[in-house]
PDB file of N, CA, C and O in Angstrom:
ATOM      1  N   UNK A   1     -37.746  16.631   4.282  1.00  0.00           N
ATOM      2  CA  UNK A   1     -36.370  17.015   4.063  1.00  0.00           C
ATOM      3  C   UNK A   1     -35.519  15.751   4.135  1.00  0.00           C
ATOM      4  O   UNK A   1     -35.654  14.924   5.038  1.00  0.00           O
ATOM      5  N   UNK A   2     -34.795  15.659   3.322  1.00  0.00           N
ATOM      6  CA  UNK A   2     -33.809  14.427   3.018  1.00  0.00           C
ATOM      7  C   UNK A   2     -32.460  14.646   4.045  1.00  0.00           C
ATOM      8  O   UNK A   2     -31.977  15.765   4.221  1.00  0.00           O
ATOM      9  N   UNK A   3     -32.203  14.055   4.358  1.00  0.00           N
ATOM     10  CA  UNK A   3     -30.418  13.482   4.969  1.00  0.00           C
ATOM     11  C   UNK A   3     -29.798  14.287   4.191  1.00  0.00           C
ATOM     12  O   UNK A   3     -30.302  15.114   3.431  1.00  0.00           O
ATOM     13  N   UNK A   4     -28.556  14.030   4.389  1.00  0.00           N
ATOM     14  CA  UNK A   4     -27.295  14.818   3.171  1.00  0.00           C
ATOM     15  C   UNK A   4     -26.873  13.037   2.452  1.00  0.00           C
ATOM     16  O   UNK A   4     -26.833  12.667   1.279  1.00  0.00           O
ATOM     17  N   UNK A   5     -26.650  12.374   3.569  1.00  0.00           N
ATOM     18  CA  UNK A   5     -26.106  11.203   3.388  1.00  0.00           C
ATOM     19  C   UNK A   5     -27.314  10.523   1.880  1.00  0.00           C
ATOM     20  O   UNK A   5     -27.012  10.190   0.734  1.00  0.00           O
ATOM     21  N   UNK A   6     -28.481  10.548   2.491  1.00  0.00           N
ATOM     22  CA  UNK A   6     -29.601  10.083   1.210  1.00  0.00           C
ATOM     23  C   UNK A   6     -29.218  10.556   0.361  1.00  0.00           C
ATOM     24  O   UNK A   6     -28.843   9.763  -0.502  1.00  0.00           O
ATOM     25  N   UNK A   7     -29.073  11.858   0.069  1.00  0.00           N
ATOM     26  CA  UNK A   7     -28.973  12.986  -1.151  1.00  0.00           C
ATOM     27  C   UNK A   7     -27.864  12.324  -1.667  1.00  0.00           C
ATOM     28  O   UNK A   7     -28.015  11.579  -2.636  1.00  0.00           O
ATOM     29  N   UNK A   8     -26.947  12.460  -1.242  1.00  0.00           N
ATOM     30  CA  UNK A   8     -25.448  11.888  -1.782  1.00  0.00           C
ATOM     31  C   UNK A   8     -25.545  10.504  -2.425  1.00  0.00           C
ATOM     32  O   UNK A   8     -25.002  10.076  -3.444  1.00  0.00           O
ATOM     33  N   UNK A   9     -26.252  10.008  -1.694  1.00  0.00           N
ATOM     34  CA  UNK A   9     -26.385   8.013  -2.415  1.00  0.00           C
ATOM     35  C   UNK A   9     -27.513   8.191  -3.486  1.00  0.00           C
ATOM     36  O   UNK A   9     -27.384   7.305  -4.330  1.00  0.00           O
ATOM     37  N   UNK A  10     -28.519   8.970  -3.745  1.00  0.00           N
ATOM     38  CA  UNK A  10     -29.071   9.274  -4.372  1.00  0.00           C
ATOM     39  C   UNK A  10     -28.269   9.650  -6.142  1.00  0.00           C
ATOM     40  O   UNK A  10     -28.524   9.167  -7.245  1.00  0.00           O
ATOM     41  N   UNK A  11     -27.509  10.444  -5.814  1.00  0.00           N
ATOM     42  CA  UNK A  11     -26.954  10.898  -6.760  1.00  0.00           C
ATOM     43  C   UNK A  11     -25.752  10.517  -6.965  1.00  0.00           C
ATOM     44  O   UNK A  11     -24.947  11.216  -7.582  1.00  0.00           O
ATOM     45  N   UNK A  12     -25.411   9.093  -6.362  1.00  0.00           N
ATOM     46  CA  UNK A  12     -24.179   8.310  -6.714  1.00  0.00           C
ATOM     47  C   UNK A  12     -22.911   8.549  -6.824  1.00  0.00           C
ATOM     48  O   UNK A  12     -21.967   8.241  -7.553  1.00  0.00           O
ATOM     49  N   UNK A  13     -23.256   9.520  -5.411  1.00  0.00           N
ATOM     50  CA  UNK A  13     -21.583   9.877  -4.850  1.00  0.00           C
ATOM     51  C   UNK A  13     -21.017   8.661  -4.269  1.00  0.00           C
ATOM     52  O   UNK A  13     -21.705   7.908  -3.579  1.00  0.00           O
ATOM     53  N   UNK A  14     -19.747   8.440  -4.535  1.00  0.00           N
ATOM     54  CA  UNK A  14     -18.842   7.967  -3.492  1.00  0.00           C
ATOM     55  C   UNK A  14     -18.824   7.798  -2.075  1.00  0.00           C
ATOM     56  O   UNK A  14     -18.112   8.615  -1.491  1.00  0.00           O
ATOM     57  N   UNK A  15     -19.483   6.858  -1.277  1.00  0.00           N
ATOM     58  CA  UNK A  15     -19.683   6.699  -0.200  1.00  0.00           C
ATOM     59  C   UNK A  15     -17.591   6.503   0.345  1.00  0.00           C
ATOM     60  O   UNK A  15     -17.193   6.703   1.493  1.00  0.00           O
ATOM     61  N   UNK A  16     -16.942   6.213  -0.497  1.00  0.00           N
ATOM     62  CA  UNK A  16     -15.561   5.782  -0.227  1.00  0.00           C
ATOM     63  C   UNK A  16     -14.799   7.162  -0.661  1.00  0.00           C
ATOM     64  O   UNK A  16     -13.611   7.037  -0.960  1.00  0.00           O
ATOM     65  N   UNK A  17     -15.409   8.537  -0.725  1.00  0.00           N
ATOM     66  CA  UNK A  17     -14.432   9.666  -0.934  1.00  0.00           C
ATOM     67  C   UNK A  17     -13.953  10.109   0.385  1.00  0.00           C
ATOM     68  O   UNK A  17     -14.365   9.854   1.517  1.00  0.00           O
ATOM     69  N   UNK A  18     -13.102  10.744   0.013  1.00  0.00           N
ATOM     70  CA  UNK A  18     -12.828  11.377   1.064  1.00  0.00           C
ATOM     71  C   UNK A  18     -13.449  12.793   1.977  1.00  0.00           C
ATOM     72  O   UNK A  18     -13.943  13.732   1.353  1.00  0.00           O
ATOM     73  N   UNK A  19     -13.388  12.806   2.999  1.00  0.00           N
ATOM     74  CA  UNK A  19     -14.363  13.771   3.547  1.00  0.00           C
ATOM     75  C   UNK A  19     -14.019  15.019   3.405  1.00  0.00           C
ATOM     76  O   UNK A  19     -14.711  15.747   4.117  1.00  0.00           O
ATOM     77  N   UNK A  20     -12.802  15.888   2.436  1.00  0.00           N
ATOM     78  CA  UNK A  20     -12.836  16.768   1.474  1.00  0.00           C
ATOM     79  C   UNK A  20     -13.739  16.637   0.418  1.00  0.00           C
ATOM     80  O   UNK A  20     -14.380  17.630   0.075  1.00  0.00           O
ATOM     81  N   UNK A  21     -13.908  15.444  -0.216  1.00  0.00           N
ATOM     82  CA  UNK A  21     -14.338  15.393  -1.425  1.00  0.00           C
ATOM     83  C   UNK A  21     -15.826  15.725  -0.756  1.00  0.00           C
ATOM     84  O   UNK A  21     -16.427  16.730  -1.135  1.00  0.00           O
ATOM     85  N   UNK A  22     -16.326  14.957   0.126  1.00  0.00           N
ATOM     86  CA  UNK A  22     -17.760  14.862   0.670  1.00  0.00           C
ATOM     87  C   UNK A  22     -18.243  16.791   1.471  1.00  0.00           C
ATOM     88  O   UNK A  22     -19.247  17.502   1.508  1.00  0.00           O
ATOM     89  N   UNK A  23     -17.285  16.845   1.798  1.00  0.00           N
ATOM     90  CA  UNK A  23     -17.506  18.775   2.333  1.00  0.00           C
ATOM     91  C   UNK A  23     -18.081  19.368   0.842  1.00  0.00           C
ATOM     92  O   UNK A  23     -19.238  19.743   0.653  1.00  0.00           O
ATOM     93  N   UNK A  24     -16.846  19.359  -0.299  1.00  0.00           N
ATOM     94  CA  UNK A  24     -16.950  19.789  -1.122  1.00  0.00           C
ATOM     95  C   UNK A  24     -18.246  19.894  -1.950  1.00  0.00           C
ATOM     96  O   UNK A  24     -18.940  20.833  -2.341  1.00  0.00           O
ATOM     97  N   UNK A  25     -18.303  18.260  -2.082  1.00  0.00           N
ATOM     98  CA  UNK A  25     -19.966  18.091  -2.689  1.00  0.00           C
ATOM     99  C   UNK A  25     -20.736  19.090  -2.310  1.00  0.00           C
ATOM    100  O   UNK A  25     -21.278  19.855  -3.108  1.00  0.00           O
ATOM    101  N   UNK A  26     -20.891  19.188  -0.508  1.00  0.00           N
ATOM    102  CA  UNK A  26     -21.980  19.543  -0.236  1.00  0.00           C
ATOM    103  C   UNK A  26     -22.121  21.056  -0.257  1.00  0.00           C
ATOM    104  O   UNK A  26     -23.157  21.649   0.045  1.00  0.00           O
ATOM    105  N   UNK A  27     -21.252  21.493  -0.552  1.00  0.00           N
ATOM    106  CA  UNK A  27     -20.867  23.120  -0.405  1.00  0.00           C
ATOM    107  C   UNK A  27     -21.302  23.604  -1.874  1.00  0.00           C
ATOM    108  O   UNK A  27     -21.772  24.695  -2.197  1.00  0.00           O
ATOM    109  N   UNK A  28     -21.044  22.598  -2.593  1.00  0.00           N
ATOM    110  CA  UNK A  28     -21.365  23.107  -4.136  1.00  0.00           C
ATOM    111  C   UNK A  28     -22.764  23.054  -4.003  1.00  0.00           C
ATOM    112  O   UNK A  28     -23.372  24.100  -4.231  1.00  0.00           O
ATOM    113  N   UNK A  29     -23.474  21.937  -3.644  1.00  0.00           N
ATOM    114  CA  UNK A  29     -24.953  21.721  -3.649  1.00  0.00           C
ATOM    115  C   UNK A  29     -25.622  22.789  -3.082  1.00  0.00           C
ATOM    116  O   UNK A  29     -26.609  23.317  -3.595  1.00  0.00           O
ATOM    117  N   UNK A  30     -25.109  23.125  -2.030  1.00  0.00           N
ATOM    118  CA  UNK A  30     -25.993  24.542  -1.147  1.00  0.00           C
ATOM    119  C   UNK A  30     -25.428  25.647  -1.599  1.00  0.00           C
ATOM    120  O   UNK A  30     -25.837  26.700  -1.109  1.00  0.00           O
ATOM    121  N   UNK A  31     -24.510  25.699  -2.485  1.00  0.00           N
ATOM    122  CA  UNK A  31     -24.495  27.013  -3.428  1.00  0.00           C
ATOM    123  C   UNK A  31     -25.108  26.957  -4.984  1.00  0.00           C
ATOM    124  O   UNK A  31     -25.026  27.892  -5.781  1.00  0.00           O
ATOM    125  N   UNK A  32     -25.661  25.830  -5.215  1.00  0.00           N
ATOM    126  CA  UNK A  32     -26.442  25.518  -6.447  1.00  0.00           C
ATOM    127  C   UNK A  32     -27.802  25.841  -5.989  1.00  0.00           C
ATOM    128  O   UNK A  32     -28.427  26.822  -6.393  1.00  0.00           O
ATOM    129  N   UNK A  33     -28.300  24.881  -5.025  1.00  0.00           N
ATOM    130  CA  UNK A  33     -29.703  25.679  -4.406  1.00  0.00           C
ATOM    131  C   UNK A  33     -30.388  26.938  -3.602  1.00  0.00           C
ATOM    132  O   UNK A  33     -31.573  27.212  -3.417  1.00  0.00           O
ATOM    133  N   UNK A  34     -29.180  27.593  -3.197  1.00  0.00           N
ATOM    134  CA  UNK A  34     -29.631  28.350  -2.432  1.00  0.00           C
ATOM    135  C   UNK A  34     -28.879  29.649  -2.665  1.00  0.00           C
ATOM    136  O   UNK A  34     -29.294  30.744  -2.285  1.00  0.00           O
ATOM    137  N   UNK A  35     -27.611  29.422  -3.393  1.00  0.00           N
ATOM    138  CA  UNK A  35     -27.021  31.067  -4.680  1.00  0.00           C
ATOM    139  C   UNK A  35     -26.209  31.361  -2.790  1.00  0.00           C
ATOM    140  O   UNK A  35     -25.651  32.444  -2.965  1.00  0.00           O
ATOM    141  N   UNK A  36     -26.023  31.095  -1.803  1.00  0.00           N
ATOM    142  CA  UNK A  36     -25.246  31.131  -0.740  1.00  0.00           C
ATOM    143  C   UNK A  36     -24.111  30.072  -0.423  1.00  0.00           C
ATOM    144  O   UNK A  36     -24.242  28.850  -0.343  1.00  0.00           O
ATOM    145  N   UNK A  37     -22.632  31.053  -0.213  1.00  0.00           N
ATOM    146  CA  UNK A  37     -21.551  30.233   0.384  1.00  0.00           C
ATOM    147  C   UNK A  37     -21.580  29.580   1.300  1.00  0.00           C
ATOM    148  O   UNK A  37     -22.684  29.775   1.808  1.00  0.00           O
ATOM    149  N   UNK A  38     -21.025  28.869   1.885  1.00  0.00           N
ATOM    150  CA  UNK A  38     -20.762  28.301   3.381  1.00  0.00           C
ATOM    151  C   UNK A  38     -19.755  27.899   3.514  1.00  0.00           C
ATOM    152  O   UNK A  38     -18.989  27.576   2.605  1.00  0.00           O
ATOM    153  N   UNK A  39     -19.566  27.842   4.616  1.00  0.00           N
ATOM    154  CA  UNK A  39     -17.833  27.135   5.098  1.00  0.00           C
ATOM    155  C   UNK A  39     -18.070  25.715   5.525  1.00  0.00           C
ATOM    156  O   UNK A  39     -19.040  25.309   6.164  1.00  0.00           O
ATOM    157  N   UNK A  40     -17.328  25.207   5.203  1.00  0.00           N
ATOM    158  CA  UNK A  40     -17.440  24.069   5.612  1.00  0.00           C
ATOM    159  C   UNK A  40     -16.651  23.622   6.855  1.00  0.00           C
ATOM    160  O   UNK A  40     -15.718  24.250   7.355  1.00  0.00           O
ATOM    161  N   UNK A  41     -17.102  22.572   7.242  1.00  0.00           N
ATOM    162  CA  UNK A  41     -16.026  22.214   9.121  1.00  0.00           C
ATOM    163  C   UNK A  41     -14.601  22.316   8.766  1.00  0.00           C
ATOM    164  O   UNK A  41     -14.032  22.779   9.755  1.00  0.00           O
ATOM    165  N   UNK A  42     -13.773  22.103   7.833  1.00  0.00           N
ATOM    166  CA  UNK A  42     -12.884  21.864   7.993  1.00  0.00           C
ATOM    167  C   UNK A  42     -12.117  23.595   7.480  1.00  0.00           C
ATOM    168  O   UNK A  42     -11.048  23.965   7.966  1.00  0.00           O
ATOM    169  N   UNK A  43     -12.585  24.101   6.874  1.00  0.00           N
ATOM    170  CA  UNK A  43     -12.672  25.917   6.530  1.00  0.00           C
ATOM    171  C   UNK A  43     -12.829  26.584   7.692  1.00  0.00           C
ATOM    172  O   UNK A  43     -12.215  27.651   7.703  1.00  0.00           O
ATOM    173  N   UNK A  44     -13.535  26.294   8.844  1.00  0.00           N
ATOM    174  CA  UNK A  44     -14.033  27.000  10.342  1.00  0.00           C
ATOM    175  C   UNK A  44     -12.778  26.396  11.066  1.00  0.00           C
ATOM    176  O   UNK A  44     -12.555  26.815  12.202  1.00  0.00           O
ATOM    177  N   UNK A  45     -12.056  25.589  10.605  1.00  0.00           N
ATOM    178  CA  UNK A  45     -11.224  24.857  12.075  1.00  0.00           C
ATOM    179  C   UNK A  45     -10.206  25.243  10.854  1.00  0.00           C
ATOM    180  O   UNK A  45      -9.451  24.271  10.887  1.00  0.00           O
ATOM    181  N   UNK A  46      -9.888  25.808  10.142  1.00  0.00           N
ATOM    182  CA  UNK A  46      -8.847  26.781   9.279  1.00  0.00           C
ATOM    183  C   UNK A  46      -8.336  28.009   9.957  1.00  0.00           C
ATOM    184  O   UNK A  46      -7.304  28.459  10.455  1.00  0.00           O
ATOM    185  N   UNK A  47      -9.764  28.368   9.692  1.00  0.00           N
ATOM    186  CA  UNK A  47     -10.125  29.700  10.139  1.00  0.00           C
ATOM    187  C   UNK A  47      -9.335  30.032  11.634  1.00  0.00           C
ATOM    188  O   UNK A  47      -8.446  30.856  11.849  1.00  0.00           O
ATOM    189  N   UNK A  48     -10.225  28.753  12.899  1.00  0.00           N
ATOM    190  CA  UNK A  48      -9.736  29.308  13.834  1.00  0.00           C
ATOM    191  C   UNK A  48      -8.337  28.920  14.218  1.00  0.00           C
ATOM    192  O   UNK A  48      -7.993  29.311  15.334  1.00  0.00           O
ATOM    193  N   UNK A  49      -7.299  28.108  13.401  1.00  0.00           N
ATOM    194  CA  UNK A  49      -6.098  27.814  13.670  1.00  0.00           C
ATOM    195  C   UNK A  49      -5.473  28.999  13.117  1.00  0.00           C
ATOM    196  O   UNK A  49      -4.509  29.363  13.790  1.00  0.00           O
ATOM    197  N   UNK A  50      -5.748  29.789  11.995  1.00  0.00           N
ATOM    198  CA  UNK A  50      -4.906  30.485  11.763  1.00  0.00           C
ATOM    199  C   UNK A  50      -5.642  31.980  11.555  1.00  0.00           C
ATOM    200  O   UNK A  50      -5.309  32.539  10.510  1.00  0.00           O
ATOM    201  N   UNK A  51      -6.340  32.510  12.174  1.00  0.00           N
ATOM    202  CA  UNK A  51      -6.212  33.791  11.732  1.00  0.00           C
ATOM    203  C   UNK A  51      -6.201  35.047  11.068  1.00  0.00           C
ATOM    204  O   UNK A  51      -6.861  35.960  10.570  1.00  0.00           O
ATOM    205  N   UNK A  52      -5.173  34.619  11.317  1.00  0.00           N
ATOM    206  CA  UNK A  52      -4.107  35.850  10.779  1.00  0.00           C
ATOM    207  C   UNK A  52      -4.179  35.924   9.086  1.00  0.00           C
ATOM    208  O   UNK A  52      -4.062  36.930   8.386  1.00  0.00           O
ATOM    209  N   UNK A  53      -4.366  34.784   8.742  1.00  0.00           N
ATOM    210  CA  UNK A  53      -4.460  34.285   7.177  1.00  0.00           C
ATOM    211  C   UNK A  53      -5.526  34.570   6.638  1.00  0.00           C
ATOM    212  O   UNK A  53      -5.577  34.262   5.447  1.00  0.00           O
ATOM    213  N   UNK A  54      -6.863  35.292   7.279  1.00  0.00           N
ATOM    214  CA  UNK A  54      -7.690  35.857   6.570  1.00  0.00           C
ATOM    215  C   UNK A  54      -7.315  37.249   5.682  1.00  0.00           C
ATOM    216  O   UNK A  54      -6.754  38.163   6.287  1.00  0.00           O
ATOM    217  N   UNK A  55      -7.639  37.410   4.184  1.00  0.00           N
ATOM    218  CA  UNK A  55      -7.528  38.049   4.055  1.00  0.00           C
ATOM    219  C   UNK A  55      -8.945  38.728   3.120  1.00  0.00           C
ATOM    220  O   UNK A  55      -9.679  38.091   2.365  1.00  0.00           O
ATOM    221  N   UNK A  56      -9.041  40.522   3.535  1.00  0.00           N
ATOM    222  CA  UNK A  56     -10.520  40.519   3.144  1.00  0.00           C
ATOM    223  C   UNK A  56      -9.818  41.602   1.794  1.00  0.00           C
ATOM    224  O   UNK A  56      -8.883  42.402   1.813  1.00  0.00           O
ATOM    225  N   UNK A  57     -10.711  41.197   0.758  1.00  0.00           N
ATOM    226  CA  UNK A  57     -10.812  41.886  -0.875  1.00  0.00           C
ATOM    227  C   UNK A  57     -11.645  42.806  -0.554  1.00  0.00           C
ATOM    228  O   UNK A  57     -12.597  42.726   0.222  1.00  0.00           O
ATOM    229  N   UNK A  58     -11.176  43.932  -1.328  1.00  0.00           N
ATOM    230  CA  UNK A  58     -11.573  45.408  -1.382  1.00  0.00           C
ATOM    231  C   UNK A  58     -12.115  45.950  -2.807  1.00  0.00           C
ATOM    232  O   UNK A  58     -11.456  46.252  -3.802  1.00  0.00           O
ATOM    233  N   UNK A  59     -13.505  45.984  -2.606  1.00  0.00           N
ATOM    234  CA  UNK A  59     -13.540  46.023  -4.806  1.00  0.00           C
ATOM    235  C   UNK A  59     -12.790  47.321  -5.413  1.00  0.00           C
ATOM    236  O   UNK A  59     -12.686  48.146  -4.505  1.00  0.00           O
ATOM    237  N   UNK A  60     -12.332  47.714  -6.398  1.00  0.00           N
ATOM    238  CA  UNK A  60     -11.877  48.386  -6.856  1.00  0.00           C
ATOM    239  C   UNK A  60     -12.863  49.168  -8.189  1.00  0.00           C
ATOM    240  O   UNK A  60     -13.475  48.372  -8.901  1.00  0.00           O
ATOM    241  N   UNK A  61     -12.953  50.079  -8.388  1.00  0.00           N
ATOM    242  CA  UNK A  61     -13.318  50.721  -9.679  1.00  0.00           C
ATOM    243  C   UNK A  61     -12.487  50.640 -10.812  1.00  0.00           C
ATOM    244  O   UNK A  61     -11.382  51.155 -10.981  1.00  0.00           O
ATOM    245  N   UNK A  62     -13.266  49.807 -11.700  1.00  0.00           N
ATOM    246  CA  UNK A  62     -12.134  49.908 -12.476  1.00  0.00           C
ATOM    247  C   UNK A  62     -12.753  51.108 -13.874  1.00  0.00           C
ATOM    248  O   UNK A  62     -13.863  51.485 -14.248  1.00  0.00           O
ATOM    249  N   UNK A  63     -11.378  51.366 -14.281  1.00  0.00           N
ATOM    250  CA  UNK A  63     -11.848  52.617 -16.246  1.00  0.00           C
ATOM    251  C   UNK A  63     -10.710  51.739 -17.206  1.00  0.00           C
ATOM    252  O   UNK A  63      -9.874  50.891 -16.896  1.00  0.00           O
ATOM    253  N   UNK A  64     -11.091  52.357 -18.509  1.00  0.00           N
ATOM    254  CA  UNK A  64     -10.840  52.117 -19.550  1.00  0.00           C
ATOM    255  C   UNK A  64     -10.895  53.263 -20.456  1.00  0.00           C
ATOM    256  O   UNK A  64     -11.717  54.160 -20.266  1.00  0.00           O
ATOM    257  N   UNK A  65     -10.124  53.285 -21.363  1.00  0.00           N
ATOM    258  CA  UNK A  65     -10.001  54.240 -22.193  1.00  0.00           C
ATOM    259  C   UNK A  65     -10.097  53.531 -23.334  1.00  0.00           C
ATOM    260  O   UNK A  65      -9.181  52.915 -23.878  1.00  0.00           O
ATOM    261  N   UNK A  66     -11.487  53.646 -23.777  1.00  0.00           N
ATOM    262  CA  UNK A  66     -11.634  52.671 -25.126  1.00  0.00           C
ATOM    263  C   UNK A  66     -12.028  53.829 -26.861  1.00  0.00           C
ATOM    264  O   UNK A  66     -12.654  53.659 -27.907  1.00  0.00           O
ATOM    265  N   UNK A  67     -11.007  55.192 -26.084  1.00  0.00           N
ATOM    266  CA  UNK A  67     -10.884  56.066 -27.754  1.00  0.00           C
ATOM    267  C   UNK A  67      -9.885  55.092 -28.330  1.00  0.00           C
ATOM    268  O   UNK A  67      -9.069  54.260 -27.933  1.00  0.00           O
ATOM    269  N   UNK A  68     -10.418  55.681 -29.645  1.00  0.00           N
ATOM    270  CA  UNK A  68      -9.430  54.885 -30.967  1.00  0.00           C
ATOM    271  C   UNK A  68      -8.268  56.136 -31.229  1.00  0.00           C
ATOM    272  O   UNK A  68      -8.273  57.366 -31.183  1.00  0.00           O
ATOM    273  N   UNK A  69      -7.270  55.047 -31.531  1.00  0.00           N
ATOM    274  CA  UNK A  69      -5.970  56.103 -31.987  1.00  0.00           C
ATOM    275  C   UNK A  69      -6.029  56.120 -33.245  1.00  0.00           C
ATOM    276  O   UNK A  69      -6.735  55.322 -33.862  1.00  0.00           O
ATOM    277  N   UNK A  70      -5.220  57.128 -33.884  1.00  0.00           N
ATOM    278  CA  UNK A  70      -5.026  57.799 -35.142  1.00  0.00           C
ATOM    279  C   UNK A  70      -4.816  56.438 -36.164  1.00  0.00           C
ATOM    280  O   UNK A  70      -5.207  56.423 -37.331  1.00  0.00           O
ATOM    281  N   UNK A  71      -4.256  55.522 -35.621  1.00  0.00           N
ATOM    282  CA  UNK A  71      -3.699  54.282 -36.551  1.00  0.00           C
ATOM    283  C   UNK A  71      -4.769  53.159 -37.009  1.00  0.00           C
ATOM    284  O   UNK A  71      -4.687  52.290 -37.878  1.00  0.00           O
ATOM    285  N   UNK A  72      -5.857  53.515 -36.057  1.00  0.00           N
ATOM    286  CA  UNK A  72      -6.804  52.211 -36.485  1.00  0.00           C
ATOM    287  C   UNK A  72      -7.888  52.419 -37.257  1.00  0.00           C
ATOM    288  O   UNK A  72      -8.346  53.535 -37.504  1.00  0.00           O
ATOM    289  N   UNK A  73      -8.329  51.368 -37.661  1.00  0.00           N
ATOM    290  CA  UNK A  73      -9.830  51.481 -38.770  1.00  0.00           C
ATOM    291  C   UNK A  73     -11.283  51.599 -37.788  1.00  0.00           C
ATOM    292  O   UNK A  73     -11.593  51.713 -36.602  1.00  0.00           O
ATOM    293  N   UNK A  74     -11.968  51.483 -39.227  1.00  0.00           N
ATOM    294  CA  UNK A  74     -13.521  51.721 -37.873  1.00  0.00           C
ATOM    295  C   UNK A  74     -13.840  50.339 -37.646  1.00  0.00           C
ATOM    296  O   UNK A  74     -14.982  50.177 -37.216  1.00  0.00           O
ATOM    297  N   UNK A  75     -13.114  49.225 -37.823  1.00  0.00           N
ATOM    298  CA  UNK A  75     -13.344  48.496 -36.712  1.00  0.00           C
ATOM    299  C   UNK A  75     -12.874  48.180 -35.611  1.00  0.00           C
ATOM    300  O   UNK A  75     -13.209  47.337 -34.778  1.00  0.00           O
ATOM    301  N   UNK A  76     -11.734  49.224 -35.682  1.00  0.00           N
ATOM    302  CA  UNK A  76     -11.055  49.051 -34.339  1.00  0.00           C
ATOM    303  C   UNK A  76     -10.156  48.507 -34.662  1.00  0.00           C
ATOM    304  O   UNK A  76      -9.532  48.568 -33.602  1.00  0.00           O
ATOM    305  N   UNK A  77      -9.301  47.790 -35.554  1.00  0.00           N
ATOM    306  CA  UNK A  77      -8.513  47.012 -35.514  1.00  0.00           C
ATOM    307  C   UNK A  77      -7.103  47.959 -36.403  1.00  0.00           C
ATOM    308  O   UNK A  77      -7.466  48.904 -37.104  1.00  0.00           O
ATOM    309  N   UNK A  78      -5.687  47.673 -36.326  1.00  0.00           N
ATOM    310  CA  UNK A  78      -4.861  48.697 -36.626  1.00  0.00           C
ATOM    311  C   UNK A  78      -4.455  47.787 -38.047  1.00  0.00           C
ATOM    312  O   UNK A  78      -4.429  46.556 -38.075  1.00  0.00           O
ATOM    313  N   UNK A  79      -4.096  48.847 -39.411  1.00  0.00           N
ATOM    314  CA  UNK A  79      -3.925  48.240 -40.722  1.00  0.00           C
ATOM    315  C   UNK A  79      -3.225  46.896 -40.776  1.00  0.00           C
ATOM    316  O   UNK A  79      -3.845  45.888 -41.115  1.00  0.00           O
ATOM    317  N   UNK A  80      -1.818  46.865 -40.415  1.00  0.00           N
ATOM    318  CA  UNK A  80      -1.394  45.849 -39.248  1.00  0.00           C
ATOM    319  C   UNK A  80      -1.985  44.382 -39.402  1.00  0.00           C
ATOM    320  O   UNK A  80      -1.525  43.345 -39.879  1.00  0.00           O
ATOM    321  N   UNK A  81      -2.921  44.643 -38.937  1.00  0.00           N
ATOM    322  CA  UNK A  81      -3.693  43.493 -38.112  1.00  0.00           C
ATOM    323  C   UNK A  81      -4.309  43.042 -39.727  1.00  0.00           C
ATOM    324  O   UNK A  81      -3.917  42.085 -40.395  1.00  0.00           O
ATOM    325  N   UNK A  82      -5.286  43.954 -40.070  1.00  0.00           N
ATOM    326  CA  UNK A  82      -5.835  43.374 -41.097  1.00  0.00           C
ATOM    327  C   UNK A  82      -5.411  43.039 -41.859  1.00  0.00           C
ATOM    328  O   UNK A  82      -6.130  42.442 -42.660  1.00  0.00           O
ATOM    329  N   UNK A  83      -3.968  43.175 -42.159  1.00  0.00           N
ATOM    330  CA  UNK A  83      -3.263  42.392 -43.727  1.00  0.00           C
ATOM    331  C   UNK A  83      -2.640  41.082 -43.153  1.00  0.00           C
ATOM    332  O   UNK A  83      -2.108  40.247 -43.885  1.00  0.00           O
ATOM    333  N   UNK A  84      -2.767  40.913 -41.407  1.00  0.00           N
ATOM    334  CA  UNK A  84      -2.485  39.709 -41.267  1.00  0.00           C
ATOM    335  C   UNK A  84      -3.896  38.560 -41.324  1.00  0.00           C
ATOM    336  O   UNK A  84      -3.836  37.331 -41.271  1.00  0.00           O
ATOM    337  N   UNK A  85      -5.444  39.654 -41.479  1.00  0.00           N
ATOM    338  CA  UNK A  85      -6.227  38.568 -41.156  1.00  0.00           C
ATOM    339  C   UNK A  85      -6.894  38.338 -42.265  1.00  0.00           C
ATOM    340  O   UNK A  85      -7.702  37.411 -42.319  1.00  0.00           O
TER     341      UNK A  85
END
C-alpha cells in the first residue's frame, strides 16, 4: 500500500497546493476507487463547529404526464414548432 503523499507525487500533484486543493484530490481519488464518499478533516471540523447547518435531503417521487395534446403531431412536436424547424 502506497502513502497518499507517494500517490500524489506520483501523479504530479502540486506538492505547493493548498491543503483544500490536497483534501480535495484525495476525496475524489477514494470516490474513484472505491464508488464511497468521505469527509474530509476540514468537512468534520465543519460539521462539528456548526451543526445546526446540516441539512438532510428527502427523495421525492417524482410523475409526469407525458399524454399528447390535441395540438401536436406523432412526433410529439406542436405544428408550430415544425414550420419553425
Amino acid at each position: 500500500m502506497k502513502k497518499a503523499g507517494d500517490l500524489m507525487k506520483e501523479m504530479g500533484f502540486n506538492p505547493q497546493a493548498s491543503d483544500a486543493a490536497k483534501e480535495a484530490f484525495m476525496k475524489y481519488l477514494i470516490k474513484q476507487s472505491t464508488g464511497v464518499n468521505v469527509q474530509t478533516p476540514s468537512e468534520r471540523k465543519e460539521i462539528q463547529r456548526h451543526p445546526e447547518k446540516i441539512v438532510n435531503f428527502t427523495s421525492k417521487q417524482l410523475s409526469f404526464d407525458f399524454t399528447q395534446d390535441e395540438g401536436s403531431t406523432e412526433e410529439g412536436h406542436s405544428p408550430e414548432y415544425r414550420k419553425k424547424a
